[in-house]
VOPAGU-2260 file (C-alpha; in pm, 1 decimal, decimal comma):
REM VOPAGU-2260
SITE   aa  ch    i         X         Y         Z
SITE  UNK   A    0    1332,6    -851,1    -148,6
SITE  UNK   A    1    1076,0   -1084,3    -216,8
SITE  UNK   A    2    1024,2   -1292,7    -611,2
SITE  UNK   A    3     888,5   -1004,1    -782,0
SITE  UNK   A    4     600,9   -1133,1    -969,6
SITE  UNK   A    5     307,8    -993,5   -1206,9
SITE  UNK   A    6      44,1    -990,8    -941,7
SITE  UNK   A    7     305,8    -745,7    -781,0
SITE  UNK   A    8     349,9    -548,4   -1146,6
SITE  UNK   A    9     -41,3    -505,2   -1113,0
SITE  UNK   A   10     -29,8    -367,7    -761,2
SITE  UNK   A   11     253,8     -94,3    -879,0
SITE  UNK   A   12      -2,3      -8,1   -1219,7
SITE  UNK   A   13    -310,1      17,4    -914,7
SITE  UNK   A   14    -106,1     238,8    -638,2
SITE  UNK   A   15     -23,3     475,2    -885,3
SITE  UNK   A   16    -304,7     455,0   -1071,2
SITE  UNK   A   17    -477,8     576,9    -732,0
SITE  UNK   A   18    -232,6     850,9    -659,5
SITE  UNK   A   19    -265,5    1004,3    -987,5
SITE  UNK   A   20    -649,3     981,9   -1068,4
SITE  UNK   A   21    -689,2    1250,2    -755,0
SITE  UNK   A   22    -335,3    1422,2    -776,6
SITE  UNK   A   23    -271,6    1287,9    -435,1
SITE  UNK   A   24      60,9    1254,3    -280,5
SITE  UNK   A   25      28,2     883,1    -166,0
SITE  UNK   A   26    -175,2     574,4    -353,0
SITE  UNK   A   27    -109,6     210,1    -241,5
SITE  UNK   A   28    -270,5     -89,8    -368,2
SITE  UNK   A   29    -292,6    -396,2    -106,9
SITE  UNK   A   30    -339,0    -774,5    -203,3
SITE  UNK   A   31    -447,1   -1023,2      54,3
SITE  UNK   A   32    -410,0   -1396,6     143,4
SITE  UNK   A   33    -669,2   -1428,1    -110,3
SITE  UNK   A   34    -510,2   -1259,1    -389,3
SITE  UNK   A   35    -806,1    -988,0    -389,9
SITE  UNK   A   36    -653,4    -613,8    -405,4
SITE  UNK   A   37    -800,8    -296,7    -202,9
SITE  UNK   A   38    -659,5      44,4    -364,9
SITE  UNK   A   39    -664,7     383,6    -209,2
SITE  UNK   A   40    -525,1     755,8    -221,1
SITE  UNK   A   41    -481,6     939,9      85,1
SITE  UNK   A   42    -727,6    1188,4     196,9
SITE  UNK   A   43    -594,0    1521,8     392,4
SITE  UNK   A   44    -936,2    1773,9     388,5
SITE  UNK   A   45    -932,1    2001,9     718,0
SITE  UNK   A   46   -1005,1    1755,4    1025,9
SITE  UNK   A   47   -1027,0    1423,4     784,5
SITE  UNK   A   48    -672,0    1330,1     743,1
SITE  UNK   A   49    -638,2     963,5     652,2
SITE  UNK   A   50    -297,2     755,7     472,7
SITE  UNK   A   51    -380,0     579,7     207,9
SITE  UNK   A   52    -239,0     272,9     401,6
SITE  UNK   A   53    -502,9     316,5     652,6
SITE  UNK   A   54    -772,0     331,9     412,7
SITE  UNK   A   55    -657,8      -0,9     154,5
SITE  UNK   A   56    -584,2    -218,3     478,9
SITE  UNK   A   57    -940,0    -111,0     620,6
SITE  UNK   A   58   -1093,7    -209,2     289,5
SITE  UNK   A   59    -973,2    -511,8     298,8
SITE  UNK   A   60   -1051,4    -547,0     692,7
SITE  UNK   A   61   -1427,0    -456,3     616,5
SITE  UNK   A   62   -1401,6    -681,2     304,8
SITE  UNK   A   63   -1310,0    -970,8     551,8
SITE  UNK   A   64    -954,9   -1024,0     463,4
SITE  UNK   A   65    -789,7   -1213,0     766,4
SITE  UNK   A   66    -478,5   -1154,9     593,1
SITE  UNK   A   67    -196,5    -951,5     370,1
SITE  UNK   A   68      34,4   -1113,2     137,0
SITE  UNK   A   69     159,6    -774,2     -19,7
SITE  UNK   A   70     151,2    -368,5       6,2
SITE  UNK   A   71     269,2    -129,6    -272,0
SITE  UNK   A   72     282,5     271,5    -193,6
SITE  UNK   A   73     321,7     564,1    -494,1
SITE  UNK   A   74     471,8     807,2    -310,4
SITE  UNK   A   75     757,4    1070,4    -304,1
SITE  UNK   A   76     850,1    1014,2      68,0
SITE  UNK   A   77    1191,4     873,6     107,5
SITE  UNK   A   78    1167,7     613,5     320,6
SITE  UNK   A   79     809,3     424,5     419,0
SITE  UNK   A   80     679,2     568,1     759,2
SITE  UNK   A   81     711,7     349,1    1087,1
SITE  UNK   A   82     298,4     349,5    1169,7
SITE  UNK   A   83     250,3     199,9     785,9
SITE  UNK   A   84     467,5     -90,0     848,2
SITE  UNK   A   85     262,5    -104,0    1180,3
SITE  UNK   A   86     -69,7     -89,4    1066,7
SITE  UNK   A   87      41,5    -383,1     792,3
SITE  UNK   A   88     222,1    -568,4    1092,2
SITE  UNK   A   89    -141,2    -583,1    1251,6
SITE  UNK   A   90    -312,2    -660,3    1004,8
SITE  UNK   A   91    -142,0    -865,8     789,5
SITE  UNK   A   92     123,2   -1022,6    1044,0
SITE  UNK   A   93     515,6   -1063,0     968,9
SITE  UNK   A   94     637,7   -1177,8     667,9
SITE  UNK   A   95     478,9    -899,1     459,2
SITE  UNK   A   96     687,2    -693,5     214,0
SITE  UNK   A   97     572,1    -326,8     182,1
SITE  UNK   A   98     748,2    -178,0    -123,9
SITE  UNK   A   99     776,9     244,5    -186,3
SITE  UNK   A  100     794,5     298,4    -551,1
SITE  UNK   A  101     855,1     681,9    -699,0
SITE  UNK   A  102     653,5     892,7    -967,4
SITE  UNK   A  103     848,0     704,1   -1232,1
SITE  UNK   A  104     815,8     311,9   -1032,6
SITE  UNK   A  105    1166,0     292,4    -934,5
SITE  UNK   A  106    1159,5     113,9    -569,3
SITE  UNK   A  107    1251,1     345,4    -251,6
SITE  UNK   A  108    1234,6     104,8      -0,8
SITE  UNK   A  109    1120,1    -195,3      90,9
SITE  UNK   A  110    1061,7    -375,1     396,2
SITE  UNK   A  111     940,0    -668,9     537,0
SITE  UNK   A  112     688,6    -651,9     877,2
């Protein structure tokens, strides 16, 4: 795992901040190269059915970040799903960590794309 530092503290207090403000089951919070952050819940109503991955890296797409420096997801899946760490791979290139925290901030997983 990558130095933890407070910038990534701040993404972990955004992700679930996002997650719990609309009782969803995933928030993330995404920082880019430029240290701005991009925070999202999932959406899943009828035909619109969106990760919250998808919608904090497309933020920060429209936003006109040309890169990722780190991902955070508040979920209770066990293990973070292959298409987010492809999505961040595409975005963001390799050399990204994508963390999975809990409900209580204990880290799941982490990888690195």
């Amino acid at each position: 795992m990558s130095e933890w530092t407070p910038e990534d503290d701040k993404l972990v207090t955004l992700a679930k901040g996002a997650r719990s403000r609309v009782q969803a089951t995933e928030g993330v919070a995404v920082r880019d190269t430029t240290g701005r952050t991009y925070v999202s819940a999932n959406v899943d109503r009828g035909i619109l059915k969106l990760s919250a991955v998808e919608l904090a890296v497309g933020q920060a797409v429209a936003s006109g970040a040309t890169g990722i420096e780190a991902v955070v997801i508040s979920s209770d899946a066990l293990q973070i799903p292959a298409r987010e760490i492809q999505i961040v791979r595409e975005i963001g290139g390799q050399g990204v960590f994508v963390h999975l925290l809990g409900a209580t901030g204990d880290i799941i997983d982490s990888q690195l794309t």
